[in-house]
PQR file with spaces between the fields and no chain letter, atoms N, CA, C, O and H, PARSE charges and radii, in Angstrom:
ATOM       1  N    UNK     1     -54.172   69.604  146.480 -0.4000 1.5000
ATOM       2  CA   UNK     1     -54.026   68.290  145.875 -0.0000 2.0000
ATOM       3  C    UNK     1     -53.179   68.422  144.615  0.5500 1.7000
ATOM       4  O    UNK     1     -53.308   69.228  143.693 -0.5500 1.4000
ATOM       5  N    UNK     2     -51.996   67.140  144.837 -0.4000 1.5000
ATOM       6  CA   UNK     2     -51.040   67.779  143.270 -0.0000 2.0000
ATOM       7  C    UNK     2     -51.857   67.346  142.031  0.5500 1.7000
ATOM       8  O    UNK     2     -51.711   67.995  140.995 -0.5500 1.4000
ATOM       9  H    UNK     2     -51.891   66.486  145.586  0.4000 1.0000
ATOM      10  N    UNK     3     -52.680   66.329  142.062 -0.4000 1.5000
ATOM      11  CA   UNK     3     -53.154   65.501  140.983 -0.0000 2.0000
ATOM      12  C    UNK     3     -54.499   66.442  140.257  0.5500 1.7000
ATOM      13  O    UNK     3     -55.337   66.843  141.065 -0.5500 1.4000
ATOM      14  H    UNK     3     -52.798   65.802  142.904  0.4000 1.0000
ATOM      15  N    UNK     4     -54.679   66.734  139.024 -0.4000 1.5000
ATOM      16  CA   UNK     4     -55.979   67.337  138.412 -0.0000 2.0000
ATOM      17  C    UNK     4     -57.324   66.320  138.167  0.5500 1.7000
ATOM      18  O    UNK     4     -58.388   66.683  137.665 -0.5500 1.4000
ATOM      19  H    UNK     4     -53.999   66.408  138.368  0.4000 1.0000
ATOM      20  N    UNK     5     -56.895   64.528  138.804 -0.4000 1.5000
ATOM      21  CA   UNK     5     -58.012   64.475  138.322 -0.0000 2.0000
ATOM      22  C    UNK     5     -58.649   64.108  139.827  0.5500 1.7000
ATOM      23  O    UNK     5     -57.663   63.725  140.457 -0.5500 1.4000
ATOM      24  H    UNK     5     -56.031   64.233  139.212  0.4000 1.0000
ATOM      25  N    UNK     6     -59.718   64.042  140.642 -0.4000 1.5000
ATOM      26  CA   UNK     6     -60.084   63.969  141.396 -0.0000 2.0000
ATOM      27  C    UNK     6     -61.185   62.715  141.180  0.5500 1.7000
ATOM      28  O    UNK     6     -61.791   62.502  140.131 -0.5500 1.4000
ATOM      29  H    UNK     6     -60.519   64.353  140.131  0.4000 1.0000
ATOM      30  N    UNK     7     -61.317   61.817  142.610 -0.4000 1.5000
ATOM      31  CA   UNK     7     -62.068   60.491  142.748 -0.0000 2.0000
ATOM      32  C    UNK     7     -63.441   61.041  143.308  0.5500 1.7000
ATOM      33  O    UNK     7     -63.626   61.827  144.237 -0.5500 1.4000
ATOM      34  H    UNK     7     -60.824   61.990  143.463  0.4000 1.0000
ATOM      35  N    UNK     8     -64.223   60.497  142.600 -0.4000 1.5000
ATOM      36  CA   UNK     8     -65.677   60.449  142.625 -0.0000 2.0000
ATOM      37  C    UNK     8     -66.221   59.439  143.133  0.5500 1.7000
ATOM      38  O    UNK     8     -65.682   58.435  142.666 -0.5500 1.4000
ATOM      39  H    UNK     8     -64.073   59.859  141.845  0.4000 1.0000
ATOM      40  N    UNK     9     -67.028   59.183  143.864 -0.4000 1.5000
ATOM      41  CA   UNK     9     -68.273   58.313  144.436 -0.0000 2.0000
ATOM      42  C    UNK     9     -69.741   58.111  144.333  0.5500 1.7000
ATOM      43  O    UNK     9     -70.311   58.874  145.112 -0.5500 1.4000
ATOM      44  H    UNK     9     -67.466   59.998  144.243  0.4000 1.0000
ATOM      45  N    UNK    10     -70.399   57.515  143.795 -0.4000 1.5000
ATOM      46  CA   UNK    10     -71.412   57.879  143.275 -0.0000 2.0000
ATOM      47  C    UNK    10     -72.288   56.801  144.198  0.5500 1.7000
ATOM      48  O    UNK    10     -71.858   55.653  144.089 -0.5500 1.4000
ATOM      49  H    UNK    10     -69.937   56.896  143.161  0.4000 1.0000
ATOM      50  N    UNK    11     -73.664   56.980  145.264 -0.4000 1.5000
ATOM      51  CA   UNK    11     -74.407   55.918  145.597 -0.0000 2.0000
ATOM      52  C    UNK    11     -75.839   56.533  145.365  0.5500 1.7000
ATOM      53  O    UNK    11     -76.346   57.646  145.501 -0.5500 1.4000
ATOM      54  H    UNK    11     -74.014   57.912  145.353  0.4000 1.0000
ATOM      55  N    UNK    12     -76.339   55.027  144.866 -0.4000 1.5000
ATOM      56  CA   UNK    12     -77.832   55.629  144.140 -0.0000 2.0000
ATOM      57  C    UNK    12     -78.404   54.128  144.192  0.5500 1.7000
ATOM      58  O    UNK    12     -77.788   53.153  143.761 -0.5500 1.4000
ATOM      59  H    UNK    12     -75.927   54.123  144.756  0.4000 1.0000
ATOM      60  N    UNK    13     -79.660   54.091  144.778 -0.4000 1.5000
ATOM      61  CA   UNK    13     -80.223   52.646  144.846 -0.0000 2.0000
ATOM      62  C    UNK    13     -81.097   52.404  144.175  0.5500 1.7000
ATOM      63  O    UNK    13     -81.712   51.360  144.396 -0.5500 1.4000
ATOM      64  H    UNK    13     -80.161   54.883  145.128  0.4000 1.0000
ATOM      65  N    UNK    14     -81.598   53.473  142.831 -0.4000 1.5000
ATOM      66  CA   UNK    14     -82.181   52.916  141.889 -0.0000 2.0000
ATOM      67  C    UNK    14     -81.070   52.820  140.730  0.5500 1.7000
ATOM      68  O    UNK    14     -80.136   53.592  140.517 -0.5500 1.4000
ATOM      69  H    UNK    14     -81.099   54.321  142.651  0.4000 1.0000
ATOM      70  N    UNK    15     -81.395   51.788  140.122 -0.4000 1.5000
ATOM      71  CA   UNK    15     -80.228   51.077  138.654 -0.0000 2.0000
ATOM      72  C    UNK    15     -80.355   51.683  137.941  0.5500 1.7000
ATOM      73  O    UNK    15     -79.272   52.012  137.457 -0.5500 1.4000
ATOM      74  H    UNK    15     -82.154   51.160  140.295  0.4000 1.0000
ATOM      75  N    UNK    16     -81.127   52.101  137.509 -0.4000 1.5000
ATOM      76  CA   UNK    16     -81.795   52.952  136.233 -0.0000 2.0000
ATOM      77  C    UNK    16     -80.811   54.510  136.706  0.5500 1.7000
ATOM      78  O    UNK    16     -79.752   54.895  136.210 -0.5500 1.4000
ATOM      79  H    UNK    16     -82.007   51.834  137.902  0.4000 1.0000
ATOM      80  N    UNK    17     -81.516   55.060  137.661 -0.4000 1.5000
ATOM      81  CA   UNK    17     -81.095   56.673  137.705 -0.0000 2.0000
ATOM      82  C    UNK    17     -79.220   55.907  138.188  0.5500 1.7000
ATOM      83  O    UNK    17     -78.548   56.211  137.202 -0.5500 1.4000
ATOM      84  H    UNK    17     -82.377   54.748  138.064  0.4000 1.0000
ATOM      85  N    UNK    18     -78.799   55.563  138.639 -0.4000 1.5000
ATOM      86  CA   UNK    18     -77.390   54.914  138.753 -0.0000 2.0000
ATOM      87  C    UNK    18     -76.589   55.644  137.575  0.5500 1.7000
ATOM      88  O    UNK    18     -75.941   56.686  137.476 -0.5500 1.4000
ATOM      89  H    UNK    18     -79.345   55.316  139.440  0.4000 1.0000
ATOM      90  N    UNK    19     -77.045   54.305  136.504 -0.4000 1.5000
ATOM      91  CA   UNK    19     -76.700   54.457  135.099 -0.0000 2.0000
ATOM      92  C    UNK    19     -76.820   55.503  134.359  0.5500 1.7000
ATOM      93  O    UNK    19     -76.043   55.788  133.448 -0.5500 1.4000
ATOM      94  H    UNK    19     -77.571   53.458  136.585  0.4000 1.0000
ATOM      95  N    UNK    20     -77.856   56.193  134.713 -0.4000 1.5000
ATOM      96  CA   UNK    20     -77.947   57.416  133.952 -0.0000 2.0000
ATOM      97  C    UNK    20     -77.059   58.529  134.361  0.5500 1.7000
ATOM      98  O    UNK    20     -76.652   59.319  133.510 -0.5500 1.4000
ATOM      99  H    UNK    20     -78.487   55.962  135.454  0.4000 1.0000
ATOM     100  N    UNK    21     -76.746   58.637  135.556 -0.4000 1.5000
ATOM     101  CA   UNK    21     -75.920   59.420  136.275 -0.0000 2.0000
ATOM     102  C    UNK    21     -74.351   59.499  135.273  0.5500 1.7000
ATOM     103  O    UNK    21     -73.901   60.462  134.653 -0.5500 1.4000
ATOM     104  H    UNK    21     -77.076   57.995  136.247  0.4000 1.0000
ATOM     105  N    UNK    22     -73.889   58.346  135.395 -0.4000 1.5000
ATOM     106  CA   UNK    22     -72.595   57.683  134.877 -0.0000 2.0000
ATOM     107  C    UNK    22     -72.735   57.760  133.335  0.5500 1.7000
ATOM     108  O    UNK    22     -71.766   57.892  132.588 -0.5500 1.4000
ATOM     109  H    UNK    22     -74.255   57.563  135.899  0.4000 1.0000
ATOM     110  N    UNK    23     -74.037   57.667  132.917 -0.4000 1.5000
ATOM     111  CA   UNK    23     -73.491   57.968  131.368 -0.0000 2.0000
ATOM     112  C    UNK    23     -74.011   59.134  130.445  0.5500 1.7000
ATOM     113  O    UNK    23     -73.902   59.214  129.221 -0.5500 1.4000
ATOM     114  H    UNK    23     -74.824   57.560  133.524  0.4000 1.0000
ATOM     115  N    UNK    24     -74.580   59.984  131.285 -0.4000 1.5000
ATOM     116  CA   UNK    24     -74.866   61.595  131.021 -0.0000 2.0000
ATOM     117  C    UNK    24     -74.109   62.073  131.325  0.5500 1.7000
ATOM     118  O    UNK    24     -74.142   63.069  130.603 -0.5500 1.4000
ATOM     119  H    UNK    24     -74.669   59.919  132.278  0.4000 1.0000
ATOM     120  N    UNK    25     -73.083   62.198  132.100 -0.4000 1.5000
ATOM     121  CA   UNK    25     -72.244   63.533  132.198 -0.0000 2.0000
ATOM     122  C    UNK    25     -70.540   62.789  132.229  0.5500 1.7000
ATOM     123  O    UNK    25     -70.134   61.760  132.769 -0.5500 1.4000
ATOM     124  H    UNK    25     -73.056   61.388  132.686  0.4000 1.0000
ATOM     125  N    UNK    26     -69.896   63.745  131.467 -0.4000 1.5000
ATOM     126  CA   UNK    26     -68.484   63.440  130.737 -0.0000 2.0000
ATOM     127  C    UNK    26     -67.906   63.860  132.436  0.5500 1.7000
ATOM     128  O    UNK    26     -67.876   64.986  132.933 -0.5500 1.4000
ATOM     129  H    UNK    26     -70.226   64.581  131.028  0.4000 1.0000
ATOM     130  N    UNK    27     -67.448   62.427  133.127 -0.4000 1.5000
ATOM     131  CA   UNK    27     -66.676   62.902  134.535 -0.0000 2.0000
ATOM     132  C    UNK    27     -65.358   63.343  134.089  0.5500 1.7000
ATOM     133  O    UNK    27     -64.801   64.301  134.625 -0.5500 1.4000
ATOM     134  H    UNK    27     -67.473   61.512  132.723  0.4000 1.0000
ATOM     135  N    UNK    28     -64.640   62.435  132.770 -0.4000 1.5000
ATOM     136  CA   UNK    28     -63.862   62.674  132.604 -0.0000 2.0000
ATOM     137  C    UNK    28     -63.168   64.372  131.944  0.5500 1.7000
ATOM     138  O    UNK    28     -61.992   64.716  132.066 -0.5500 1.4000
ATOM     139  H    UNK    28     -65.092   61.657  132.335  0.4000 1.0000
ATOM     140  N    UNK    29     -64.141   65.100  131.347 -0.4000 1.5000
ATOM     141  CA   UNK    29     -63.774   66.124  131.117 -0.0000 2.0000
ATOM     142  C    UNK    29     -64.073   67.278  132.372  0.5500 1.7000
ATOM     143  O    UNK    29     -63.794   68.469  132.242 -0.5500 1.4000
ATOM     144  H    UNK    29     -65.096   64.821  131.247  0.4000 1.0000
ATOM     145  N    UNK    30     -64.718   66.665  133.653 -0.4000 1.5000
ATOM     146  CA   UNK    30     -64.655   67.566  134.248 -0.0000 2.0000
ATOM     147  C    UNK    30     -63.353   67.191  135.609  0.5500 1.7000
ATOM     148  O    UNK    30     -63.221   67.543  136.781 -0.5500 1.4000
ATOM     149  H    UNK    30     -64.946   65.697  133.759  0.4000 1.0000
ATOM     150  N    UNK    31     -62.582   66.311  134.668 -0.4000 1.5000
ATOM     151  CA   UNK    31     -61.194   66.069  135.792 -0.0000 2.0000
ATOM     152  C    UNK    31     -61.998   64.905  136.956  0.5500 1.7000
ATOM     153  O    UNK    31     -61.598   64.841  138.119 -0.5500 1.4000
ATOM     154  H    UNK    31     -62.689   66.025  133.716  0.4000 1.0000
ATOM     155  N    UNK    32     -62.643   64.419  136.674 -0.4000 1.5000
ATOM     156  CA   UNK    32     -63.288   63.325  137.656 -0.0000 2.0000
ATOM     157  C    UNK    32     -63.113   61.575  137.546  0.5500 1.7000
ATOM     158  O    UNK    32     -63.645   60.999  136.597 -0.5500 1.4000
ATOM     159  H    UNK    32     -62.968   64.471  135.730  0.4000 1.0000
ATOM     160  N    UNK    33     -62.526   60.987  138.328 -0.4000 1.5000
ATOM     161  CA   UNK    33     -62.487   59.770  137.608 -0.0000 2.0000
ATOM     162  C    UNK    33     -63.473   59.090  138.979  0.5500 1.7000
ATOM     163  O    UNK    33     -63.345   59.295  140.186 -0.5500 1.4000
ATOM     164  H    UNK    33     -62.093   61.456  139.099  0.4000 1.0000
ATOM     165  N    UNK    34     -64.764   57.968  138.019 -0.4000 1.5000
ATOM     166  CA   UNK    34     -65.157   57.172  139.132 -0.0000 2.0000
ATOM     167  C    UNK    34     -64.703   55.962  139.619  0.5500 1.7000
ATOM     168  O    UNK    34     -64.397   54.948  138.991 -0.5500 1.4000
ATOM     169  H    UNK    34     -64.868   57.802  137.038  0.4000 1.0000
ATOM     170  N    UNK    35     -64.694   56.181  140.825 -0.4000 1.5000
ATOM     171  CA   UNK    35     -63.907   55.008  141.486 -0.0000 2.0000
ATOM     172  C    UNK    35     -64.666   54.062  142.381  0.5500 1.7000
ATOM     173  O    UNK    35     -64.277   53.027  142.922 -0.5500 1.4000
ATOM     174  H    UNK    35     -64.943   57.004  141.335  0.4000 1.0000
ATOM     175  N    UNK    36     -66.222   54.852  142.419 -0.4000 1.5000
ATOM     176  CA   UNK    36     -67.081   53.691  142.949 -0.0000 2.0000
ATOM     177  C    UNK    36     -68.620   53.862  142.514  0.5500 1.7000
ATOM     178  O    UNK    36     -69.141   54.931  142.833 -0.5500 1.4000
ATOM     179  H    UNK    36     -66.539   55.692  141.979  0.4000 1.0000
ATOM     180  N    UNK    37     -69.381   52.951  141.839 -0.4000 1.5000
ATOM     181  CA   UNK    37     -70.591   53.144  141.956 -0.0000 2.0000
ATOM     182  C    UNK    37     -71.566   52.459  142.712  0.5500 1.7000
ATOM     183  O    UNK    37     -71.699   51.318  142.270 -0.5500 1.4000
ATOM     184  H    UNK    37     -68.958   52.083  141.579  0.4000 1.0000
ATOM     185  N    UNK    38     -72.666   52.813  144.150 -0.4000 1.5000
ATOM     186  CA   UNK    38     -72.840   51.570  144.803 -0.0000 2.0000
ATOM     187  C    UNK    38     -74.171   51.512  144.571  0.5500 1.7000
ATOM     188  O    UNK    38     -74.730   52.132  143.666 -0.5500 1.4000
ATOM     189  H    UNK    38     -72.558   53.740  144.509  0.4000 1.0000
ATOM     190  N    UNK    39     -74.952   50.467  145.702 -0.4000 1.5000
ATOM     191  CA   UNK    39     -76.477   50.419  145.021 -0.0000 2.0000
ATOM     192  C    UNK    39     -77.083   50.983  146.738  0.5500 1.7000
ATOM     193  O    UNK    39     -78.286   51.230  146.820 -0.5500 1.4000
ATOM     194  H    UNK    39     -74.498   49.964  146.438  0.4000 1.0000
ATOM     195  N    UNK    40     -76.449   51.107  147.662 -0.4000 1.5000
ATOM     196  CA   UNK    40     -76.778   51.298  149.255 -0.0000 2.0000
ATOM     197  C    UNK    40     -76.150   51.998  149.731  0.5500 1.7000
ATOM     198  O    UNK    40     -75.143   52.381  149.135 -0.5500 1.4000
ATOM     199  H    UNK    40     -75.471   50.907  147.596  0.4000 1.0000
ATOM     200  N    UNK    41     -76.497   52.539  151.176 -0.4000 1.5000
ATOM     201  CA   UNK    41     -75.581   53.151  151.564 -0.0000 2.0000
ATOM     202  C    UNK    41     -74.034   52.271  152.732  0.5500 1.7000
ATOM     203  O    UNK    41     -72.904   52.651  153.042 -0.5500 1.4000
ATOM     204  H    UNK    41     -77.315   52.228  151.659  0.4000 1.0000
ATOM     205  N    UNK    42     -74.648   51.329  152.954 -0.4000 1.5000
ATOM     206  CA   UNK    42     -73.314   49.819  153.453 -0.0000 2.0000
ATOM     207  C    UNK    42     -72.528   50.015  152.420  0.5500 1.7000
ATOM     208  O    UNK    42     -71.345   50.341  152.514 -0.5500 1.4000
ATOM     209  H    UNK    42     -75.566   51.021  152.702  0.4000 1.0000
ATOM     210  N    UNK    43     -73.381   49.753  150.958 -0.4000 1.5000
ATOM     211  CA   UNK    43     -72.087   49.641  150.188 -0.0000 2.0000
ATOM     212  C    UNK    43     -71.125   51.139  149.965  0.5500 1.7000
ATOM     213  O    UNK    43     -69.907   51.204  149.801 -0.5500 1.4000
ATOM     214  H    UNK    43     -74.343   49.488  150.882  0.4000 1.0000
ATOM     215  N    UNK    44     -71.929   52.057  150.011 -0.4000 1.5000
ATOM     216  CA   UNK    44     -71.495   53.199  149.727 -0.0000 2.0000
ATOM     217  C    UNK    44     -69.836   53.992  150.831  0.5500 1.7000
ATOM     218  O    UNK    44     -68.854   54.673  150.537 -0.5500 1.4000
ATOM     219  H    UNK    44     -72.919   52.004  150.144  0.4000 1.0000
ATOM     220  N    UNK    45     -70.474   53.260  152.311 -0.4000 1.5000
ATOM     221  CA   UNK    45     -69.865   53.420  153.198 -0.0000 2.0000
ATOM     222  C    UNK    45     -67.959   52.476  152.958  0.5500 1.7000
ATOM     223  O    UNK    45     -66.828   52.950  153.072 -0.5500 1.4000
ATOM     224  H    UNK    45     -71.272   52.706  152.550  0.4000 1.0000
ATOM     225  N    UNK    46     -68.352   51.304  152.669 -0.4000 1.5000
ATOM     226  CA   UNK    46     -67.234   50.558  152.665 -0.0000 2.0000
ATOM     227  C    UNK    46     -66.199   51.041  151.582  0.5500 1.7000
ATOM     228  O    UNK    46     -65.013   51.302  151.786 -0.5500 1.4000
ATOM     229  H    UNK    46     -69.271   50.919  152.576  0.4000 1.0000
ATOM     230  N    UNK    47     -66.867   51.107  150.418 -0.4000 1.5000
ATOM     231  CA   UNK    47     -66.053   51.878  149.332 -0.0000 2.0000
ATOM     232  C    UNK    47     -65.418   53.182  149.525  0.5500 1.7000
ATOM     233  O    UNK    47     -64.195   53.261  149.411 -0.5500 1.4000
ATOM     234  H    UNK    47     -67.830   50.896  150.252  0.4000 1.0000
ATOM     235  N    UNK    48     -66.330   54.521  149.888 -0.4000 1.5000
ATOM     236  CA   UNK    48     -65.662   55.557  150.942 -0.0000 2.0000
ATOM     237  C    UNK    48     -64.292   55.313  151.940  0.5500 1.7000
ATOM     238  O    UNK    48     -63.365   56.015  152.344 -0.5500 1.4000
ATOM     239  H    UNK    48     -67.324   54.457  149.980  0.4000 1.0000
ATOM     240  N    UNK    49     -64.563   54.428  152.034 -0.4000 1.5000
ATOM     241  CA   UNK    49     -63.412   53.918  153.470 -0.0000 2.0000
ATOM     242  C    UNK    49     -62.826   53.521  152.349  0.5500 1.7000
ATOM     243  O    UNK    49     -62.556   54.599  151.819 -0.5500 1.4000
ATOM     244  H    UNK    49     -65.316   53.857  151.706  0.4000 1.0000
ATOM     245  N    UNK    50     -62.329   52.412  151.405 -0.4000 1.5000
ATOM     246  CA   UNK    50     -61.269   52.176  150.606 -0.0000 2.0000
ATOM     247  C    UNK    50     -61.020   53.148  149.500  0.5500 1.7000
ATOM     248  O    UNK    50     -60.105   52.800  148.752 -0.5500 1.4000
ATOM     249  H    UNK    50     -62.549   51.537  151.836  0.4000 1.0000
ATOM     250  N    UNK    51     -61.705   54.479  149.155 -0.4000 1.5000
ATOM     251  CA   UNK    51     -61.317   54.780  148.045 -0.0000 2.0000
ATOM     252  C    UNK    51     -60.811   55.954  148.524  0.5500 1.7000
ATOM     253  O    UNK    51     -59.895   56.476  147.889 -0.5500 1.4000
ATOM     254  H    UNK    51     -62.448   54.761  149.762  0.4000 1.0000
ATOM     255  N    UNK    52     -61.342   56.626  149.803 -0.4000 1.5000
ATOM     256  CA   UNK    52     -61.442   57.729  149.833 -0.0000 2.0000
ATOM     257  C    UNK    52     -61.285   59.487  148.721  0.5500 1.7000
ATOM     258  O    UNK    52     -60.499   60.386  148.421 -0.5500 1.4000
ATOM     259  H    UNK    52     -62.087   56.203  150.318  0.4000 1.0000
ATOM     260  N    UNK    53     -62.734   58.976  148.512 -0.4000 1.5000
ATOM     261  CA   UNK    53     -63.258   59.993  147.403 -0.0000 2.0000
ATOM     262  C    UNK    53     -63.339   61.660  147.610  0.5500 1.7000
ATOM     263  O    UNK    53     -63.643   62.085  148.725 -0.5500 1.4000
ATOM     264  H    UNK    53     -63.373   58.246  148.756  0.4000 1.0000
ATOM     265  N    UNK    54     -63.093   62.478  146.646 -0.4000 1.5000
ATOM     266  CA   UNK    54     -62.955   63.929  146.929 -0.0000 2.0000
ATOM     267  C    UNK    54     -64.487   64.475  147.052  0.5500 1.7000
ATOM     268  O    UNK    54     -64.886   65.424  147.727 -0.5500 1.4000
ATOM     269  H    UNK    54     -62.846   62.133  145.740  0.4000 1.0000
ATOM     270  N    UNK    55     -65.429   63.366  145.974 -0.4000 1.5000
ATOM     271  CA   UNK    55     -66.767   63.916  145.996 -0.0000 2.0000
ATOM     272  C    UNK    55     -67.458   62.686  146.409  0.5500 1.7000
ATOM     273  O    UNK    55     -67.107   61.575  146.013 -0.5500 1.4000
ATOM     274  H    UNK    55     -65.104   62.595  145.425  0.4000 1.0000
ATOM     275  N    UNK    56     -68.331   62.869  147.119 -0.4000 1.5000
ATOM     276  CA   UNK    56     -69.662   62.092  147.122 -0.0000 2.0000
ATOM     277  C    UNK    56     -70.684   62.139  146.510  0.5500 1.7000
ATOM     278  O    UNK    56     -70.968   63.324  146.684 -0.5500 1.4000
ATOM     279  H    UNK    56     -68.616   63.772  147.441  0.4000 1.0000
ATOM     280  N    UNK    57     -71.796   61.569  145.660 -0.4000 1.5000
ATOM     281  CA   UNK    57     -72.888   62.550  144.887 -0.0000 2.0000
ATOM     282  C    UNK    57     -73.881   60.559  145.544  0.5500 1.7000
ATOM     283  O    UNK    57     -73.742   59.338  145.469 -0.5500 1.4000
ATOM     284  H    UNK    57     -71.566   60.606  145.518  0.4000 1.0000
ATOM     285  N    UNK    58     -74.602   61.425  145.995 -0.4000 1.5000
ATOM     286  CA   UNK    58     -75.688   60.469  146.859 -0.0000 2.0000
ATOM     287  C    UNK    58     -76.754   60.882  147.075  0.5500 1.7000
ATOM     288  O    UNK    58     -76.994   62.036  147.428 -0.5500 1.4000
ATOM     289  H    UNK    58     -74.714   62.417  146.056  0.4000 1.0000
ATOM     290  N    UNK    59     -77.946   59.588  146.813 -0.4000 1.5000
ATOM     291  CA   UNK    59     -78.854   59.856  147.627 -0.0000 2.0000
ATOM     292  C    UNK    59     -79.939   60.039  148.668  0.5500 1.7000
ATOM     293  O    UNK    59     -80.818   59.294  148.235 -0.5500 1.4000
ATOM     294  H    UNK    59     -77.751   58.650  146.527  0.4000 1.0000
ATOM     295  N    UNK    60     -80.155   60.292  149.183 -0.4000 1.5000
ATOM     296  CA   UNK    60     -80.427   60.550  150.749 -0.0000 2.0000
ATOM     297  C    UNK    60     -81.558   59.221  151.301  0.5500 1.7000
ATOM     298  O    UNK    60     -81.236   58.548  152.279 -0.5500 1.4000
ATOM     299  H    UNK    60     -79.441   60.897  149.535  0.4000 1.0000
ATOM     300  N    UNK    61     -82.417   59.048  150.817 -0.4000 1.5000
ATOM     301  CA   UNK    61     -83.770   57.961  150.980 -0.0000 2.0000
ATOM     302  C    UNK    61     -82.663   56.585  150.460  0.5500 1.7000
ATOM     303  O    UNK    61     -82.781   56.555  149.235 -0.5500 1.4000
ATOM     304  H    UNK    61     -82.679   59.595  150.022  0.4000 1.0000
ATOM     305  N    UNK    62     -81.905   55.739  150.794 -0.4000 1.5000
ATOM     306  CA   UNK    62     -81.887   54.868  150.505 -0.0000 2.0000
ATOM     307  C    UNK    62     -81.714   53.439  151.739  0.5500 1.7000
ATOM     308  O    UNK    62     -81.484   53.555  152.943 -0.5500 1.4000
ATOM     309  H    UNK    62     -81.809   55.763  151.789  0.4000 1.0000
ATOM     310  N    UNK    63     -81.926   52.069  150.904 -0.4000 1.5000
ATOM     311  CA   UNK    63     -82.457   51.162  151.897 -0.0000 2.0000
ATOM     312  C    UNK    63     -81.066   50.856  152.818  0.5500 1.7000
ATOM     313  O    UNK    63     -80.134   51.532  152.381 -0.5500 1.4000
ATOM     314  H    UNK    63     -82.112   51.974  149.926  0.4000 1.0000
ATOM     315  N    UNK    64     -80.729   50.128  153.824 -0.4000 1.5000
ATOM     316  CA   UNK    64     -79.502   50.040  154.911 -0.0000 2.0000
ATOM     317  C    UNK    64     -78.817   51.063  155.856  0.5500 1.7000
ATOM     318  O    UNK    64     -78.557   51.069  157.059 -0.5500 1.4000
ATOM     319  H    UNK    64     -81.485   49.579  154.179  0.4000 1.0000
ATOM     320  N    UNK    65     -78.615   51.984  154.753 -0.4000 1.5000
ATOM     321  CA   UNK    65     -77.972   53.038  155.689 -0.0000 2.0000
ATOM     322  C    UNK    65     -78.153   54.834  154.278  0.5500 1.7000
ATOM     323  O    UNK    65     -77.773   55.015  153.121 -0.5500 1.4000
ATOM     324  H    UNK    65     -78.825   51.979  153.775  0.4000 1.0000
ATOM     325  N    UNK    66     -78.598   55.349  154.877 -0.4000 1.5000
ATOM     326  CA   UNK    66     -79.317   56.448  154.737 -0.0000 2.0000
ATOM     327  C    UNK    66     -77.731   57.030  153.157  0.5500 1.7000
ATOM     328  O    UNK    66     -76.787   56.417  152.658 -0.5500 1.4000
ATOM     329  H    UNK    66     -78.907   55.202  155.817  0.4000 1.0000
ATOM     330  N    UNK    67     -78.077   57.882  153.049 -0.4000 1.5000
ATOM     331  CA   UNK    67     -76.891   59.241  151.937 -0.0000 2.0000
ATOM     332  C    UNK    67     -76.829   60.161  153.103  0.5500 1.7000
ATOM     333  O    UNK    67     -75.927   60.998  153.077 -0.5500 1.4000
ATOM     334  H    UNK    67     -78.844   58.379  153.453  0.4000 1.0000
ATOM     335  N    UNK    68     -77.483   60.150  153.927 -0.4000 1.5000
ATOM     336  CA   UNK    68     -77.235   61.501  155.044 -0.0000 2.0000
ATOM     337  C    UNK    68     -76.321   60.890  156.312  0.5500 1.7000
ATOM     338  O    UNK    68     -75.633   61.521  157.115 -0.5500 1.4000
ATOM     339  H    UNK    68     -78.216   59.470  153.948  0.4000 1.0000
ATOM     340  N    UNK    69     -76.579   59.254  156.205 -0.4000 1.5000
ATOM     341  CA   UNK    69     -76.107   58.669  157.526 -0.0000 2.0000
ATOM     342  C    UNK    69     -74.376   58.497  156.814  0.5500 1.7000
ATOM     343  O    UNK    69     -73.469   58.030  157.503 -0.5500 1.4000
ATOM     344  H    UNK    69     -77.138   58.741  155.554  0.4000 1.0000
């Protein structure tokens, strides 16, 4: 990849741990820019398809469609 900063995805269906995710750790100093944060995994899925992200960071128990599905 020519670019150093790489697209991140983040799906988490509690708000609370969401937010905390996004504002504990500096994405930007680790070359990460986020390009989606969702609350499901539907939403998680559709954004994937338009952003296509280098990382996923998800989690697995959530309501619609699974972090594993």
């Amino acid at each position: 990849r020519r670019s150093s900063v790489f697209k991140l995805l983040i799906a988490e269906d509690e708000a609370l741990t969401r937010e905390a995710i996004v504002r504990s750790i500096d994405f930007g100093a680790l070359k990460f820019t986020l390009v989606a944060s969702c609350k499901d995994g539907r939403e998680a899925w559709a954004a994937y398809q338009r952003e296509k992200p280098d990382l996923v960071l998800t989690d697995i128990n959530m309501p619609n469609m699974s972090g594993l599905e």
